[in-house]
N, C-alpha and C positions, 0 to 999 in steps of 0.2 A: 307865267312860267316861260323860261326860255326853250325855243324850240330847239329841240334836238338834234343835233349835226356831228357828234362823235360816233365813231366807227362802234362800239361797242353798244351805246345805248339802243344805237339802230338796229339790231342785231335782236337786242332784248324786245325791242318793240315791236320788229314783225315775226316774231313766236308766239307773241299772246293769241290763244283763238278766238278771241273777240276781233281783235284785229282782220283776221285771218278770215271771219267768218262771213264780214261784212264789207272786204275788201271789193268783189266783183259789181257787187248793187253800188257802193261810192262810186268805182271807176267806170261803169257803162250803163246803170239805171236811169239815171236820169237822161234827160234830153240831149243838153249840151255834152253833157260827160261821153254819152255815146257817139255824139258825132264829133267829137273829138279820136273818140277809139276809133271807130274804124277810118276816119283819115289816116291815123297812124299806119294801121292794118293796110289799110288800102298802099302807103306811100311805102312800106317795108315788099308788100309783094310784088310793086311796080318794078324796085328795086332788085329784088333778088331774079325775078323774072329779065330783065335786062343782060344783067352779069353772069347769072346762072354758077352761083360759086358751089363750091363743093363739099366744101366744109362749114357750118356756119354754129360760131358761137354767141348766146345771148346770156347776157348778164343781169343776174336779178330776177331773175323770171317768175316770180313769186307764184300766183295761183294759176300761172299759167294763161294769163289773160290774153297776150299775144302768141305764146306758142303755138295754142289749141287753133291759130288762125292763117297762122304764115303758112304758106303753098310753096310746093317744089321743092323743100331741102330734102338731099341726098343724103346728108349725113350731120345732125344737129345734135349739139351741146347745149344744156339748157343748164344754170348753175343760179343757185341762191343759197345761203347760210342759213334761212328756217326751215327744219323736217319738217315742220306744219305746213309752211307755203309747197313744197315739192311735195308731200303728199297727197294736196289739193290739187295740184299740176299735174300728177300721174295721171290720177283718176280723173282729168280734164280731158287728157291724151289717151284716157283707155280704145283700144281698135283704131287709133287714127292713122293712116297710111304715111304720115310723114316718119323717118326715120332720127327720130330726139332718146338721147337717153338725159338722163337727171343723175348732176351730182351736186351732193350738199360741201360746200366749200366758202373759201374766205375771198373775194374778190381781190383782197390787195394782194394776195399771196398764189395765183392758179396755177394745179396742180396737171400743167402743161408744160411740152417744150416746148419752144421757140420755135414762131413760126409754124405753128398748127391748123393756122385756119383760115381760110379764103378771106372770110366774112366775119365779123363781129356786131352786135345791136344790144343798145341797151337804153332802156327809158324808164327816167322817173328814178334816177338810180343817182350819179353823178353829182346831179344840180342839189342832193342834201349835203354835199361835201364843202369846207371850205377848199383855200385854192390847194392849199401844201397835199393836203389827200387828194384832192384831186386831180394831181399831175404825177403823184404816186399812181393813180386807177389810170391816168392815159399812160403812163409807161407802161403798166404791166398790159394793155391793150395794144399796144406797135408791138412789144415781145414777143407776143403768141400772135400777131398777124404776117403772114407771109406777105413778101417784097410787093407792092402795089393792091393789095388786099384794101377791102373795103370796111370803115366804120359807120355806124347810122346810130346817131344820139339828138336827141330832143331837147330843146330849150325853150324857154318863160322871157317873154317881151315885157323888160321892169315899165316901161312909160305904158303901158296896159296895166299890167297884173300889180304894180304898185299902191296904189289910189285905190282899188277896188279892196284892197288886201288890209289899208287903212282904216277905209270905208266900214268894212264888216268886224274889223278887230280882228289884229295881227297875234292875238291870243286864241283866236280859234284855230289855230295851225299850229299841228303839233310838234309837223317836223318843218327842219330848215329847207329851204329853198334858193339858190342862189338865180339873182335873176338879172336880168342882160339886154344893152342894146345890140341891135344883131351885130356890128361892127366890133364889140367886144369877144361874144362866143367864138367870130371867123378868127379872132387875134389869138385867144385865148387856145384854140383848137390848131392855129400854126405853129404856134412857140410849143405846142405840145409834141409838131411832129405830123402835123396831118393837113393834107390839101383840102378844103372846103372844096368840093367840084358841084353841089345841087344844093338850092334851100328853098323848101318848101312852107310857105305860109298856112297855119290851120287857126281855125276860128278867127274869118279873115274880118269881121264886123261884130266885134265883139260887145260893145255895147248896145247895139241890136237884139242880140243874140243873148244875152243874158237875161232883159227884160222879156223875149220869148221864152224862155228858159222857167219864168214864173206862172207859164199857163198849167204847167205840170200840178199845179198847188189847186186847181179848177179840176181836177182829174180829163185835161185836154193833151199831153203827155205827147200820145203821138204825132196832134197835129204843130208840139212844139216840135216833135223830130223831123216831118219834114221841113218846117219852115226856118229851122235852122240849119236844117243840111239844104237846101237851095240857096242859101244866100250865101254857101259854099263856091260857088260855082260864077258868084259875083268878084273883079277881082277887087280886093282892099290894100291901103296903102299901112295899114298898124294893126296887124293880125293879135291876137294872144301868146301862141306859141309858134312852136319854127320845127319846123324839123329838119339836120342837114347829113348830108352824104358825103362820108371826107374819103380819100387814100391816102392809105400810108405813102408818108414820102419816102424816096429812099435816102 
């Protein structure tokens, strides 16, 4: 089956609540998947801690896996197209002192003016588009971001995740992923409109890290988490993923 990368199907796919139900245990249960999360977590609050923006919109936000974790917004937008993912996100959010509201909407279409938001972040979102939608999703992102405002979006290192992706059968992936040498995403994200100013390397020893990843299956789980989040802290030259921090140019 071909994996799914049209705006519609996607849409279909994260409504089902199956999907929905088993989304948090996929993306931070296991070992690797969690020390991937919270690098993310960690490299979005380094950030907004830094800039201190004021308005901060995130896209995609499904069950709320990074909202429920980001620190200090003053005033957040949290947007995805399944009632089922924002209904799981509220109730993530229920009593949380950050100030997020939730609205269900089309990301190619935001039902914003121009210029609305300090801050933009969006992961796991983008990289199922091909390129034509996806440089429809980076315009509508410079629109609603205010003159030197900040983006943070995520990217898949293909001379990593390729081979591996072969490896396991590229049929177990339901949805599309597009995936990048980092020299492509920085090209990729200027013709869009936005300065690359930080890129952060996450799962920096990834073939290490994967075969730690399988003590999980021994029920040793946490001593895969720390032995994969220390080897965090090693630096490597062919990480998995990136994460980078653009502004908008003007």
């Amino acid at each position: 089956m071909k994996p799914i990368d049209q705006r519609a199907d996607l849409q279909r796919y994260y409504q089902d609540r199956g999907v929905v139900g088993t989304y948090m245990r996929r993306r931070t249960g296991q070992p690797l998947n969690g020390v991937l999360h919270r690098s993310q977590v960690r490299f979005l609050n380094r950030v907004l801690a830094t800039r201190q923006p004021h308005t901060v919109l995130e896209i995609a936000c499904g069950p709320g896996r990074l909202t429920a974790e980001v620190n200090g917004v003053r005033l957040g937008i949290a947007v995805d197209a399944s009632p089922t993912m924002l209904e799981t996100a509220m109730q993530r959010l229920n009593g949380s002192s950050s100030r997020w509201w939730f609205v269900r909407t089309d990301a190619f279409v935001l039902p914003f003016r121009s210029e609305s938001f300090d801050a933009v972040y969006s992961l796991r979102f983008l990289r199922h588009f091909q390129p034509p939608d996806r440089q429809r999703l980076y315009a509508e992102i410079r629109r609603v971001l205010r003159p030197g405002g900040l983006f943070m979006v995520d990217a898949i290192n293909r001379e990593v995740s390729l081979p591996f992706r072969l490896k396991r059968g590229v049929e177990r992936y339901d949805i599309y992923d597009v995936l990048y040498r980092r020299d492509e995403v920085e090209a990729e994200l200027g013709a869009a409109g936005f300065d690359v100013v930080a890129v952060e390397s996450i799962i920096k020893h990834p073939g290490v890290q994967r075969r730690l990843n399988r003590l999980r299956l021994v029920k040793l789980g946490r001593i895969a988490s720390a032995l994969i989040g220390s080897l965090e802290y090693i630096p490597g030259s062919n990480p998995a993923d990136w994460m980078l921090l653009c502004d908008k140019r003007p």
